[in-house]
C-alpha positions as CSV (number, residue, x, y, z in Angstrom):
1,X,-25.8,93.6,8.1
2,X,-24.9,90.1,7.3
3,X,-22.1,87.8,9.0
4,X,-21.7,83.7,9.1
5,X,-21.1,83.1,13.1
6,X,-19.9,79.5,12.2
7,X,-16.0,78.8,13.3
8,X,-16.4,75.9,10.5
9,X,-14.8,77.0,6.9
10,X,-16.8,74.3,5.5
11,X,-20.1,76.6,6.4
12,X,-21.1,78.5,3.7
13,X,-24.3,80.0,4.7
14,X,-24.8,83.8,5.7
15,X,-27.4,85.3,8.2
16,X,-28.5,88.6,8.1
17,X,-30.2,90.2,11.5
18,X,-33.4,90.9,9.9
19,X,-34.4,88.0,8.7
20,X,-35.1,86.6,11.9
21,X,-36.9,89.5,12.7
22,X,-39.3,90.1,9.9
23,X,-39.9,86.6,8.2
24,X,-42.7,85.4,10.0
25,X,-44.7,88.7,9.3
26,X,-44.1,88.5,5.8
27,X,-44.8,85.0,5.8
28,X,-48.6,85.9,6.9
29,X,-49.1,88.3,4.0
30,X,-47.5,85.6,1.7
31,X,-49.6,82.7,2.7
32,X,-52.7,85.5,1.8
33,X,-51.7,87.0,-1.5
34,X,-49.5,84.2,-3.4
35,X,-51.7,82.6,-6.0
36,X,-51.8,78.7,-4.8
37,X,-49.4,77.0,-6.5
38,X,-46.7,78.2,-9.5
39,X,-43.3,78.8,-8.9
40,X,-42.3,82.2,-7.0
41,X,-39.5,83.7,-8.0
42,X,-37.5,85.7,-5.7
43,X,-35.2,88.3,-7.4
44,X,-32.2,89.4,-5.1
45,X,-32.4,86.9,-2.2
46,X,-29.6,87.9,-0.1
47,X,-28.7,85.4,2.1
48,X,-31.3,82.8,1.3
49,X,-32.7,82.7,4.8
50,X,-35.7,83.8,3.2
51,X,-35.9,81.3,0.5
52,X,-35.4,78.6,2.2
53,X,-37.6,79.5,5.3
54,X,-40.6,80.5,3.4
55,X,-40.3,77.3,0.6
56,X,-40.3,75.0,3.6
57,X,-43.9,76.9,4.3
58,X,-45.6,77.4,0.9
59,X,-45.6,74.1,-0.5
60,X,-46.8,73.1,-3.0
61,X,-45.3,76.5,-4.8
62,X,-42.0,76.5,-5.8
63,X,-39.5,78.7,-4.6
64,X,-37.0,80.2,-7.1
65,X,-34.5,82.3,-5.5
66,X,-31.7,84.2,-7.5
67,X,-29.1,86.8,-7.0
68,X,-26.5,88.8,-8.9
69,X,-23.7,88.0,-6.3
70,X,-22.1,85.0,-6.4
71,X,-21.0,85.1,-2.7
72,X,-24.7,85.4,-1.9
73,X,-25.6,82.3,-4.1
74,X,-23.0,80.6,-2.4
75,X,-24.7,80.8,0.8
76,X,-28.3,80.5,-0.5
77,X,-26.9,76.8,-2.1
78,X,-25.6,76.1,1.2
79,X,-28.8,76.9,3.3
80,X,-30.4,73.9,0.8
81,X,-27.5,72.1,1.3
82,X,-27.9,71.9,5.3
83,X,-31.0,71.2,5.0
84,X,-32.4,70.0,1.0
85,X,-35.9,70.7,0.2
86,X,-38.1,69.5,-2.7
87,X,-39.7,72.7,-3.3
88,X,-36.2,75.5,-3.5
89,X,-34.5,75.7,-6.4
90,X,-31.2,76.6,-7.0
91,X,-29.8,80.0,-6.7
92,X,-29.9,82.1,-10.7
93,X,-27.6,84.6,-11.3
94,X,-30.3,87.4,-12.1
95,X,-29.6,90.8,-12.3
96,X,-32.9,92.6,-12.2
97,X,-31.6,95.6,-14.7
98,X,-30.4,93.4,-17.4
99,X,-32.3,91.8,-20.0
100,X,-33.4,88.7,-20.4
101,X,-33.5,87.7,-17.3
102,X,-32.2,83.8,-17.0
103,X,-36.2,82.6,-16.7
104,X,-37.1,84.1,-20.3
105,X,-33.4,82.1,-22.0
106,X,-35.4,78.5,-22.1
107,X,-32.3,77.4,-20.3
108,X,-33.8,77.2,-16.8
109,X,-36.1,74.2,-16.7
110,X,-38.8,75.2,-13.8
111,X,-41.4,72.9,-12.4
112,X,-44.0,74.8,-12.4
113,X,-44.8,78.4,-13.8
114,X,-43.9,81.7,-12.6
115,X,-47.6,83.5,-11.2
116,X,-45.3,85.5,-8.5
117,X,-42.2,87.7,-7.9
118,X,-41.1,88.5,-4.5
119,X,-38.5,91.2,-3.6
120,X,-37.4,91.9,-0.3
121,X,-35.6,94.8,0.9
122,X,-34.0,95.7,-2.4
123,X,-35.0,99.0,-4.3
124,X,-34.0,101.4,-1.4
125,X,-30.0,99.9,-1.7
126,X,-30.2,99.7,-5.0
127,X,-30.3,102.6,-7.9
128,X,-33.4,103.7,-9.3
129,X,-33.0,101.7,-12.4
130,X,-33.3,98.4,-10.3
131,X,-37.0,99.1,-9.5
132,X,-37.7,100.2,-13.3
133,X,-35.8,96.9,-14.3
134,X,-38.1,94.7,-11.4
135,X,-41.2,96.1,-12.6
136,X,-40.3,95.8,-16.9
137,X,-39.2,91.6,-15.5
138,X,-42.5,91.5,-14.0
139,X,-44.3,92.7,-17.0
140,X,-42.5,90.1,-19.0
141,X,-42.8,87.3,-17.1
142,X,-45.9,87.5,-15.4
143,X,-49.6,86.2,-16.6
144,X,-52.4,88.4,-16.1
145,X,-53.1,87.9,-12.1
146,X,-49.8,87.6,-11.2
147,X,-48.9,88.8,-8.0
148,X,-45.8,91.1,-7.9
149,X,-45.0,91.6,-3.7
150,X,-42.6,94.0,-2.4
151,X,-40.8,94.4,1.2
152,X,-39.2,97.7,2.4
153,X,-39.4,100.9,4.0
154,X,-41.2,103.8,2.0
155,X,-42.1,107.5,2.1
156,X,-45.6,107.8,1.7
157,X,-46.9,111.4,0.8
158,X,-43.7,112.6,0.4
159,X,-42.8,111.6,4.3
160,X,-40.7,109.1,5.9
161,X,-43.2,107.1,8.2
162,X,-41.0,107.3,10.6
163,X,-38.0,109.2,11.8
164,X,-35.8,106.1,12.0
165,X,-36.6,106.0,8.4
166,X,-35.5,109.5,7.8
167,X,-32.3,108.6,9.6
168,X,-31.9,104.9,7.4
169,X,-32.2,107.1,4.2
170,X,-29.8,109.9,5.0
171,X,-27.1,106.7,5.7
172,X,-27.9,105.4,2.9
173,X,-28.0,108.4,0.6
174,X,-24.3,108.6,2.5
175,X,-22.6,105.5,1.2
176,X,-24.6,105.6,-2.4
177,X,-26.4,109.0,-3.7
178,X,-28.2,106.7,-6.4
179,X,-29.5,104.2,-3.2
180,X,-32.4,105.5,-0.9
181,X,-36.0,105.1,0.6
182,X,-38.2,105.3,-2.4
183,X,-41.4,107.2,-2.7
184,X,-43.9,104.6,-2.7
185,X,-46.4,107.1,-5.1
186,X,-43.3,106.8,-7.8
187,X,-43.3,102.8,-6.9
188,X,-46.4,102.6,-7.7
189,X,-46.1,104.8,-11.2
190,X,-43.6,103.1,-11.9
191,X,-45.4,99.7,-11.7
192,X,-49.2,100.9,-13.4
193,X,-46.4,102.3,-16.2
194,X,-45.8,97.8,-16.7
195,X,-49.4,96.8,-16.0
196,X,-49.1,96.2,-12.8
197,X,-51.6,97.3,-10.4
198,X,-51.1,98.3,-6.7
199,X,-53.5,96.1,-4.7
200,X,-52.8,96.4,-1.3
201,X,-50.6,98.0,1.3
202,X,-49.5,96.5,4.7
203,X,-47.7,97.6,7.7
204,X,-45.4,95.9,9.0
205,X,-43.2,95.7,12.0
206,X,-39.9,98.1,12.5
207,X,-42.0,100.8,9.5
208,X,-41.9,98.8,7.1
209,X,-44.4,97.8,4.1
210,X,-45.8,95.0,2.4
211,X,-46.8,96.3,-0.6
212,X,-48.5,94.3,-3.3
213,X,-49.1,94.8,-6.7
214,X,-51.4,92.0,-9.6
215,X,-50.4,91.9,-13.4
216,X,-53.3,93.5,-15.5
């Protein structure tokens, strides 16, 4: 869910719920995973609450958020614009399925190199072909120790973890057959299929997973 709870017009910025909820855990498996410095790209970043809450943290990287929707990058824009910092770029119009992404053109100037993609809560409202297109980007634009870091619910073993997960897939699956809770084995076959190589799995709060994958 996302809504802007400013009366003022002149208020672009968004705020989903969640955010609120889960950025402080993910920030603690960022802070642990995210090669040093670079520039992190986030590919579909909502709101921009994320973007601009973890660039203010992980300085000296830079933050690169994008999205496909241009009422989304309007509010990501406007969360830098209420309150500019050095390190957050400006919101790409990046469509994870489509090739080249904006990055690989030579007409985005970034500071610093991409060692990272982040993606948060994306490949379960999203068709299948989104995840195959994040994981042939991240073969393409990562170097070799590049850290490719997903957010999301999963099944693991063929199981939901939980039953609210169950339920949160079957609503899904109910507004979009082609969205759902992924299998996290086919995640990760999808990713060793781009040289990318699960390293580490976290639980998180409301059954969640962090799950983290290095470029070969």
């Amino acid at each position: 869910m996302i809504f802007n709870p400013s009366s003022s017009n002149t208020d672009r910025r968004q705020f989903a719920p969640a955010t609120q909820r889960n950025r402080e855990p993910i920030l603690q498996v960022l802070q642990r995973v995210l090669p040093p410095t670079g520039t992190v790209l986030e590919v579909a970043s909502g709101t921009g609450e994320h973007a601009h809450f973890f660039a203010s943290r992980l300085a000296p990287r830079f933050w690169q958020p994008s999205d496909p929707n241009p009422l989304l990058r309007e509010s990501i824009a406007a969360w830098q614009e209420f309150e500019p910092l050095e390190n957050l770029g400006e919101p790409l119009a990046l469509d994870g399925c489509e090739f080249p992404w904006p990055v690989e053109t030579g007409s985005i100037a970034l500071p610093l190199p991409i060692q990272a993609i982040v993606n948060i809560n994306m490949i379960h409202i999203s068709p299948w072909d989104a995840c195959l297109g994040l994981m042939a980007g991240a073969d393409r634009i990562l170097p070799a120790g590049g850290v490719l870091y997903l957010y999301g619910p999963f099944q693991r073993h063929g199981q939901h973890t939980a039953p609210s997960n169950a339920a949160f897939d079957e609503s899904l699956q109910s507004q979009n057959p082609a969205w759902g809770v992924r299998h996290l084995e086919e995640v990760a076959a999808a990713a060793a299929a781009r040289n990318l190589e699960l390293e580490e799995v976290v639980e998180m709060p409301a059954n969640n997973l962090s799950v983290v994958f290095r470029r070969q």
